[in-house]
C-alpha positions as CSV (number, residue, x, y, z in Angstrom):
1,X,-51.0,13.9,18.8
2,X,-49.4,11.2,20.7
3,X,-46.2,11.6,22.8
4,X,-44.9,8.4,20.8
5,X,-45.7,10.4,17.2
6,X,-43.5,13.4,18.5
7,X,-41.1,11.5,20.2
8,X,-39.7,9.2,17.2
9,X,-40.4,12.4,14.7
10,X,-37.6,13.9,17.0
11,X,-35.4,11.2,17.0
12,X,-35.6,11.1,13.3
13,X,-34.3,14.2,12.8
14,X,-31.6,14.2,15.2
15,X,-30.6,11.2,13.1
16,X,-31.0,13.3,10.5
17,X,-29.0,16.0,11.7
18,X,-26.1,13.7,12.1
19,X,-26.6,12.5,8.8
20,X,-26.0,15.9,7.0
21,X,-23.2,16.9,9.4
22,X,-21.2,13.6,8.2
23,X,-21.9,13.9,4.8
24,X,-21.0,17.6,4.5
25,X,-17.9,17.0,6.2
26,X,-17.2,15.0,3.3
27,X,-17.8,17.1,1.1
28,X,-15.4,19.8,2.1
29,X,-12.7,17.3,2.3
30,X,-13.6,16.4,-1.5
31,X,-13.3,19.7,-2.4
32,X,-9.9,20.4,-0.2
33,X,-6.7,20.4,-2.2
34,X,-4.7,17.6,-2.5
35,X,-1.4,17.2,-0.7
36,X,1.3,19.1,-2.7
37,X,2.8,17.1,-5.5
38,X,6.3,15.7,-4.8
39,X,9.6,16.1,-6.2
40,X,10.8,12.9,-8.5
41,X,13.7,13.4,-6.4
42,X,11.8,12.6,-3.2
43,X,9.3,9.7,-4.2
44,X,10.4,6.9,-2.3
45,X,10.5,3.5,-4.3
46,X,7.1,2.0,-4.5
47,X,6.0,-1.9,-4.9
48,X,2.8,-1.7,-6.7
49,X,1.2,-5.2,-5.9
50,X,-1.8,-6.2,-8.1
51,X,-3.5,-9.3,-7.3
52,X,-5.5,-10.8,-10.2
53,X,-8.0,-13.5,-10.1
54,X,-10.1,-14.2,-12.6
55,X,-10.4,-11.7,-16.5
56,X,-12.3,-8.9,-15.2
57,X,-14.1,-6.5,-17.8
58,X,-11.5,-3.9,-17.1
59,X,-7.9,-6.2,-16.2
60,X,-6.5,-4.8,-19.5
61,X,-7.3,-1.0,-18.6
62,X,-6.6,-1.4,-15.1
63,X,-3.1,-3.2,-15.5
64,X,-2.5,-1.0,-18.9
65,X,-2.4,2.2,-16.3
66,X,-0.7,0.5,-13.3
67,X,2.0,0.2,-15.8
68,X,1.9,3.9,-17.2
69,X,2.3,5.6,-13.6
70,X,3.3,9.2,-13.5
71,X,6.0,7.8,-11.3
72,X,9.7,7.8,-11.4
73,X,10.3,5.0,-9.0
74,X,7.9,2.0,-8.8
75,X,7.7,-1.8,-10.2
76,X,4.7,-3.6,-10.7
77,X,4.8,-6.9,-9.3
78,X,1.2,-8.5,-10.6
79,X,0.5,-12.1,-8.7
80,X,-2.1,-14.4,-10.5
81,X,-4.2,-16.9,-8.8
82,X,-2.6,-20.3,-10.7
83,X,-1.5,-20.6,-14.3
84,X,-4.7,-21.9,-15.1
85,X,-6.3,-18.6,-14.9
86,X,-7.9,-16.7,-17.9
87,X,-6.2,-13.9,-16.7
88,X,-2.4,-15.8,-16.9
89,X,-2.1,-15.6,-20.9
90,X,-3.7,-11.3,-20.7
91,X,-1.2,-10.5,-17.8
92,X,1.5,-11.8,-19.6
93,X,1.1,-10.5,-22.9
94,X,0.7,-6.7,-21.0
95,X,3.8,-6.7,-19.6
96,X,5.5,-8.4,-22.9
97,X,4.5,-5.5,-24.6
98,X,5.4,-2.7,-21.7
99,X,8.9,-1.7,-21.6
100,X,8.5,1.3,-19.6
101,X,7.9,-0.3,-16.1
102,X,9.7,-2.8,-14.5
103,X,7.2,-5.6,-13.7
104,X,7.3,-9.0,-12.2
105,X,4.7,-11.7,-13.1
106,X,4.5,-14.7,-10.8
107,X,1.4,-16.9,-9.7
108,X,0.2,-17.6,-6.1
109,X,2.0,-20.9,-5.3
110,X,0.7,-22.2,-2.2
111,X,-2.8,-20.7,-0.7
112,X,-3.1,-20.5,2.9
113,X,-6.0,-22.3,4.5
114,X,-6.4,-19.7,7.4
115,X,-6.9,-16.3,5.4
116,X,-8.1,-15.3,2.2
117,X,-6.6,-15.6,-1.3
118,X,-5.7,-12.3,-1.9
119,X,-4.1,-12.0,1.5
120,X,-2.1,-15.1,0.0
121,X,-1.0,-13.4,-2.6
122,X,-0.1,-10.2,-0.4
123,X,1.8,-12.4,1.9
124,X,3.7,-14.2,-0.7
125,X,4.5,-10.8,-2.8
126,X,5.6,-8.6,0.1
127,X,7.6,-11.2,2.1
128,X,10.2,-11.6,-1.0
129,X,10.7,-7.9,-1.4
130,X,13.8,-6.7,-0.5
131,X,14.3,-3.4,1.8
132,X,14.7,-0.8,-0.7
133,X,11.1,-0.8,-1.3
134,X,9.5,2.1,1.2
135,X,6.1,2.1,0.1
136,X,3.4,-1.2,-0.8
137,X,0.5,0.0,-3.1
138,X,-2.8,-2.2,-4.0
139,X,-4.9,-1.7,-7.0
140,X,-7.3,-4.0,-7.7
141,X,-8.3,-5.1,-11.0
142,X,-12.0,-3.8,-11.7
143,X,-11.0,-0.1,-11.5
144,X,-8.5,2.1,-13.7
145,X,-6.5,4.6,-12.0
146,X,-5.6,7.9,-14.1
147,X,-1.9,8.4,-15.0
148,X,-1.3,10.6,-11.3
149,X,-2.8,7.9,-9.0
150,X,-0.1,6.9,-7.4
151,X,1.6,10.6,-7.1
152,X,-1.3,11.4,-5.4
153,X,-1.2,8.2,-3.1
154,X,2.3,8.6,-2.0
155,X,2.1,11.9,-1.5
156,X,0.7,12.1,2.0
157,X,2.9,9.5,3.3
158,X,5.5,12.6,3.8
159,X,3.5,13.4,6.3
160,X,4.7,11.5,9.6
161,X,1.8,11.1,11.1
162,X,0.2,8.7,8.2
163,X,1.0,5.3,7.7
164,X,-1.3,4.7,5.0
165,X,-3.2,6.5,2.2
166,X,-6.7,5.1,0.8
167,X,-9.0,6.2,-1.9
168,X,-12.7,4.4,-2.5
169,X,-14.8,2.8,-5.4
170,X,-17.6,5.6,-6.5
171,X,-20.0,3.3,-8.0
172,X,-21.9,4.1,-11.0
173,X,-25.4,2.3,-12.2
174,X,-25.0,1.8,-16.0
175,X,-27.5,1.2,-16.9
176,X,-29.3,2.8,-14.1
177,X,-31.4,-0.6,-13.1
178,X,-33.3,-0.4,-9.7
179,X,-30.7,-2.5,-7.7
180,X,-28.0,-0.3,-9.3
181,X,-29.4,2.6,-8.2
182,X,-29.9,1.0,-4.5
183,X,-25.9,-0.2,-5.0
184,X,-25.2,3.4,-5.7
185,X,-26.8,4.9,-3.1
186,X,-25.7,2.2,0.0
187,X,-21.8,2.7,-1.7
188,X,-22.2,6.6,-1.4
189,X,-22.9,6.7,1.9
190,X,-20.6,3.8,2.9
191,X,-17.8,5.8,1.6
192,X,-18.7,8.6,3.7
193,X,-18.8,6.1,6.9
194,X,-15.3,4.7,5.9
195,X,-13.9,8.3,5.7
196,X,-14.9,8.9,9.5
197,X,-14.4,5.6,10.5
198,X,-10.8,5.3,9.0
199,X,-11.9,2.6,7.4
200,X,-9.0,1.7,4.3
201,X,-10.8,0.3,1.2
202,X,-7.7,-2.4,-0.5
203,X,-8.8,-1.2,-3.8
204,X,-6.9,1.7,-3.8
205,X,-4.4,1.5,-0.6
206,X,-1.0,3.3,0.2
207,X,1.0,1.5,3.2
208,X,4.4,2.8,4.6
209,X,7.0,-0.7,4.3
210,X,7.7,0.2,8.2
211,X,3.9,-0.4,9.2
212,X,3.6,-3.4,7.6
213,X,6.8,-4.6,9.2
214,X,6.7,-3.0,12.9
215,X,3.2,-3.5,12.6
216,X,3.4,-7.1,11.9
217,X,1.0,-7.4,9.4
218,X,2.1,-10.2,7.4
219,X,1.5,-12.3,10.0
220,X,-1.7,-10.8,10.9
221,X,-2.7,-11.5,7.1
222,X,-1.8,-14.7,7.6
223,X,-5.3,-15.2,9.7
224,X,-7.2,-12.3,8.0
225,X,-10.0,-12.3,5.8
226,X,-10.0,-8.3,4.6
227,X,-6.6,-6.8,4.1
228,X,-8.1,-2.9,4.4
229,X,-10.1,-3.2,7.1
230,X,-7.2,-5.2,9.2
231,X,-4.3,-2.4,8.9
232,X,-6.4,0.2,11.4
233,X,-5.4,-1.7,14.6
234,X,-1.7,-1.4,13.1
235,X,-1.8,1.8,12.5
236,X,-3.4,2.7,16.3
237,X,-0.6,0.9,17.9
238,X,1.7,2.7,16.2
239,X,0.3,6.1,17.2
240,X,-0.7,6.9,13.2
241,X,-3.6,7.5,11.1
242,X,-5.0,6.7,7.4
243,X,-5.3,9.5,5.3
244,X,-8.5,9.4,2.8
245,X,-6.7,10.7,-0.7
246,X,-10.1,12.8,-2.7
247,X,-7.9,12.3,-6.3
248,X,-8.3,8.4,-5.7
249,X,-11.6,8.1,-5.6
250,X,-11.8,6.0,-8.7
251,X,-15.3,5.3,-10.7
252,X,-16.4,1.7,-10.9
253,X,-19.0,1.6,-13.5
254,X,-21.6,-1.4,-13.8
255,X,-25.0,-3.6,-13.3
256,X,-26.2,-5.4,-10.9
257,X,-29.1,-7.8,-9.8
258,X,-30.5,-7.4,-6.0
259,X,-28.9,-11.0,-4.9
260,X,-25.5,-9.3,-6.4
261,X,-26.1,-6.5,-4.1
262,X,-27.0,-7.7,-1.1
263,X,-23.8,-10.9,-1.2
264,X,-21.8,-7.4,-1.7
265,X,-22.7,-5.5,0.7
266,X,-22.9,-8.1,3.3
267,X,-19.0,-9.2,2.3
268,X,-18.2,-5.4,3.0
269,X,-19.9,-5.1,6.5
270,X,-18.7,-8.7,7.2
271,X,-14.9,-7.6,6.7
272,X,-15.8,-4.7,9.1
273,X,-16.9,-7.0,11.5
274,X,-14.3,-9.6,11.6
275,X,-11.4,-6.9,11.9
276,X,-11.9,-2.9,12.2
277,X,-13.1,-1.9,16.0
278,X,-15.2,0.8,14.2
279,X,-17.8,-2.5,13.9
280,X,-19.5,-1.5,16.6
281,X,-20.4,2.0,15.5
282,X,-21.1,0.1,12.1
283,X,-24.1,-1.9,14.0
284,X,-25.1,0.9,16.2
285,X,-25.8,3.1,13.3
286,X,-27.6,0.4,11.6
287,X,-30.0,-0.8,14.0
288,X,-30.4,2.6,15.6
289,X,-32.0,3.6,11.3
290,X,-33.6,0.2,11.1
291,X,-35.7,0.7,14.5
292,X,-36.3,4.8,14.2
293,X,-37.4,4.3,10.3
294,X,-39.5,1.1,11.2
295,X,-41.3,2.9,13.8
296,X,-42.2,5.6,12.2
297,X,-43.4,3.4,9.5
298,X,-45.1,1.9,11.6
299,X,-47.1,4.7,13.6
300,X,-47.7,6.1,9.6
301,X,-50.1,2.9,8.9
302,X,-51.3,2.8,12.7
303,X,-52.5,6.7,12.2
304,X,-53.7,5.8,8.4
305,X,-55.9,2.8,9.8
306,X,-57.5,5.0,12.6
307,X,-58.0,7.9,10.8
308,X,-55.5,9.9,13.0
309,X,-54.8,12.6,10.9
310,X,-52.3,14.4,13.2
311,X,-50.2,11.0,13.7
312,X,-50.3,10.8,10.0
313,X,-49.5,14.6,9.1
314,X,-46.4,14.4,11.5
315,X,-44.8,10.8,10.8
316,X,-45.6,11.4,6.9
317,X,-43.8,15.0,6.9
318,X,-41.0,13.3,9.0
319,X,-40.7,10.5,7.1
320,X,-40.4,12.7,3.8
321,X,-38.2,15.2,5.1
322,X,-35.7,12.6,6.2
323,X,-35.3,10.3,2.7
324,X,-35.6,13.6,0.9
325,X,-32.8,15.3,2.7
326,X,-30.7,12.6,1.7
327,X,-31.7,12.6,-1.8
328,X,-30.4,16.3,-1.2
329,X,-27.0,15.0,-0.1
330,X,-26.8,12.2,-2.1
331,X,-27.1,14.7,-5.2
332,X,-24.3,17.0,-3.4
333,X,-22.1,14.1,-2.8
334,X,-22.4,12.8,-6.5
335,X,-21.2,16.6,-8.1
336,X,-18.6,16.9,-5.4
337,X,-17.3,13.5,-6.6
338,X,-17.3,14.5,-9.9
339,X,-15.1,17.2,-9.7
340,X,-12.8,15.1,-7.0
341,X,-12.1,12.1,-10.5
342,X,-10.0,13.1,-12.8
343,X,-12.6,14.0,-16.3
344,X,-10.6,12.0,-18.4
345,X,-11.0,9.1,-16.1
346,X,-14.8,8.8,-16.5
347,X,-17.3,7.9,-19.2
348,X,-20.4,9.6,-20.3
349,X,-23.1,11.1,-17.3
350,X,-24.8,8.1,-16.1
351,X,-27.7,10.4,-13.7
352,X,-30.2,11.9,-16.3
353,X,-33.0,14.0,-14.9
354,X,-35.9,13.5,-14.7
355,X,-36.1,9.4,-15.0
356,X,-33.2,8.3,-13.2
357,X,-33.1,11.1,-10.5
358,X,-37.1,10.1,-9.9
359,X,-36.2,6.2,-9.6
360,X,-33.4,7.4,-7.5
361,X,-35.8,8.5,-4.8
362,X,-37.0,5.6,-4.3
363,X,-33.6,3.6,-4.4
364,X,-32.9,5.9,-1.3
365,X,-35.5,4.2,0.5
366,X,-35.3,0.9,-0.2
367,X,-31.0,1.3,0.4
368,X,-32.3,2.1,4.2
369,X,-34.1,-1.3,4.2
370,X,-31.7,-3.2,2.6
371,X,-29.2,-2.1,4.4
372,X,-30.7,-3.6,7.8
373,X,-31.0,-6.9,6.2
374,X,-27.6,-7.0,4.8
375,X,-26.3,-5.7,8.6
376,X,-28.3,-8.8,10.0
377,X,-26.6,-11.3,7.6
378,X,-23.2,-9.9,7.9
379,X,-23.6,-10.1,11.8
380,X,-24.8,-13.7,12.0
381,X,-23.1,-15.5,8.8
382,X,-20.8,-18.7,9.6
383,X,-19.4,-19.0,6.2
384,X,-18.8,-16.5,3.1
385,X,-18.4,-17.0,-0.3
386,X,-16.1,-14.6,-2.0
387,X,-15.2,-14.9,-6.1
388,X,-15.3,-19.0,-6.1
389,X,-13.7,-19.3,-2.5
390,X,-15.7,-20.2,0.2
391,X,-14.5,-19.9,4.1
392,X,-15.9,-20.8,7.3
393,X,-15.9,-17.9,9.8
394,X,-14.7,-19.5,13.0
395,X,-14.9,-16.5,15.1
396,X,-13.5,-12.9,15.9
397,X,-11.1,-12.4,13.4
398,X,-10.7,-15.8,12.4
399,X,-11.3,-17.6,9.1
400,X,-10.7,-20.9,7.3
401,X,-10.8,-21.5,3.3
402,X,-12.8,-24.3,2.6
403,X,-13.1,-24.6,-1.0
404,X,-11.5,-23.2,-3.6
405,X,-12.3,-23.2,-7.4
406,X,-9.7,-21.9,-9.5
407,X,-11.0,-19.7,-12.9
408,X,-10.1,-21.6,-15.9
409,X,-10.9,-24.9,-14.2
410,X,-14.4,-26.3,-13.6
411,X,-13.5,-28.8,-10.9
412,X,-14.5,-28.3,-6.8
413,X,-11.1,-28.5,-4.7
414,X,-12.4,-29.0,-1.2
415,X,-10.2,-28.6,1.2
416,X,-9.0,-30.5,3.9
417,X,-11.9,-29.8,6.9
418,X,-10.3,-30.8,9.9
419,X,-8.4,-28.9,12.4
């Protein structure tokens, strides 16, 4: 048996090891009970900002929710992308017919060249608020938040110590395709990353008023391409953390083709990159998988083609051990999730045994290789392409929109490329 057999066979399952320590950690603070539930008395007053671009399949649940809070002190203020947009004429008749929450409708009037749209829109919102507001909220638009969302969001913000609450996206396949599954599977354990790399997902996103301004982060919006991912050096300086809130991890249920995939999952590694110092660990972990995995892949065929049955015996029984201990935890992670969403928040069981679980096997694997790729991309991309905007990464941090296509309206504004 080679010393270079036993010694990546090791390595693997230290890798391994750290693997199920992370994603158990998880678990238990899935199944932990939520911060207590506060007082109507006591909720501070609460901007819920929505920023809409383009009709999603779910705009009319999603903002039909945002404006039923279990909440006694909020006010919706849902900024569009222009007037042009499908979603204008939706948005508008939502909050004709709402008379429970006060909401404010207004359209993004001037995008900024040097960050993205929805930071824009952030910018523009937030700046005109006046001071009684104590708390910004972010919902996006492709999920729908049960009635207690933002009860549960605010909730932790008694606390001191946090500045800011987040919950995730639990993705669901439906239906189950390959690249869903692999989608599933590279979300799952993304979430569990972002939990120990306070990393905020802008989905679902809790911000004291006081972070954002002694934090400055309007301003540092005004350059950013990923709101979530840019609030963790704010919160640092100001000697607080993000809290991960279990009752807002919200289902996102859909399909997907690999090309779908891969363009989003490199936009999510890419925001990491440009603005969250947990980038570093990000790559680390990434290449250290791609290069333990490839090897032992590697030394699997090199033992098959010389008939070195003890080389293939131990990289084989590695190899398996490995993707089928995170099966194992992937399966753990998906019931724990379950019970963390509320049940009336969630559609039919989408992981039938014995088909899907099978095909989910093998999604495991290929999410492992994939995941390398989209790393790679995400590390070495000049220019992104996010929901009909594209911008030019200029460097650390630093972005510039370059073209911007409005929904609704089928012309190419390029802008202006200079300086």
């Amino acid at each position: 048996m080679t010393p270079a057999a036993i010694t990546i066979t090791v390595i693997l399952l230290v890798l391994l090891l750290a693997q199920i320590f992370l994603a158990a950690g998880f678990i238990v603070r899935l199944r932990r009970a939520p911060a207590g539930k506060l007082p109507d008395h006591a909720c501070p007053k609460v901007a819920l900002v929505i920023c809409v671009r383009g009709k999603d399949a779910a705009l009319k649940e999603c903002l039909d929710a945002a404006l039923n809070q279990s909440y006694p002190n909020y006010a919706a203020h849902i900024i569009v992308d222009n007037r042009s947009d499908p979603a204008w004429p939706v948005v508008n008749n939502l909050v004709a017919e709402n008379r429970r929450t006060t909401s404010i409708v207004q359209a993004l009037d001037n995008p900024r060249k040097s960050c993205s749209l929805k930071c824009s829109s952030l910018i523009q919102v937030i700046s005109a608020l006046d001071s009684s507001y104590e708390v910004i909220a972010l919902l996006d638009t492709d999920i729908v938040p049960d009635r207690l969302w933002l009860r549960g969001m605010v909730a932790p913000l008694a606390d001191p110590k946090v500045g800011a609450t987040s919950g995730n996206r639990w993705f669901e396949p439906y239906p189950p395709s390959w690249a869903g599954l692999v989608r599933y599977a590279w979300n799952a354990a993304a979430v569990v990353l972002m939990h120990w790399l306070q990393i905020a997902w802008g989905g679902s996103l809790a911000i004291k008023r006081s972070v954002i301004d002694d934090g400055r982060l309007l301003s540092h919006w005004s350059y950013t391409y990923g709101e979530d991912t840019a609030i963790n050096p704010a919160l640092r300086r100001l000697g607080l953390r993000l809290e991960f809130v279990s009752s807002a991890l919200v289902p996102e249920r859909g399909s997907c083709d690999f090309s779908q995939f891969l363009n989003w999952a490199t936009r999510q590694l890419l925001s990491c990159r440009l603005h969250h110092d947990g980038w570093g660990h990000v790559l680390a972990h990434g290449i250290a998988t791609c290069m333990v995995l490839g090897s032992a892949a590697a030394l699997l065929v090199a033992g098959l083609s010389t008939a070195r049955g003890d080389v293939v015996v131990l990289t084989g029984a590695a190899l398996a051990t490995y993707f089928l201990v995170l099966y194992a935890l992937l399966i753990g992670l998906e019931f724990s999730a379950r019970r963390a969403v509320v049940s009336g928040n969630r559609a039919k069981e989408w992981l039938d045994f014995p088909v899907t679980a099978v095909k989910l096997i093998l999604a495991v694997v290929l999410a492992q290789f994939l995941y390398a790729f989209s790393l790679f991309r995400a590390a070495t991309m000049r220019s992104v392409e996010w929901r009909r905007a594209r911008y030019e990464i200029l460097g650390q941090s630093r972005i510039r929109l370059i073209e911007y296509n409005p929904f609704g309206d089928g012309s190419s504004s390029a802008l202006d490329r200079a300086r």
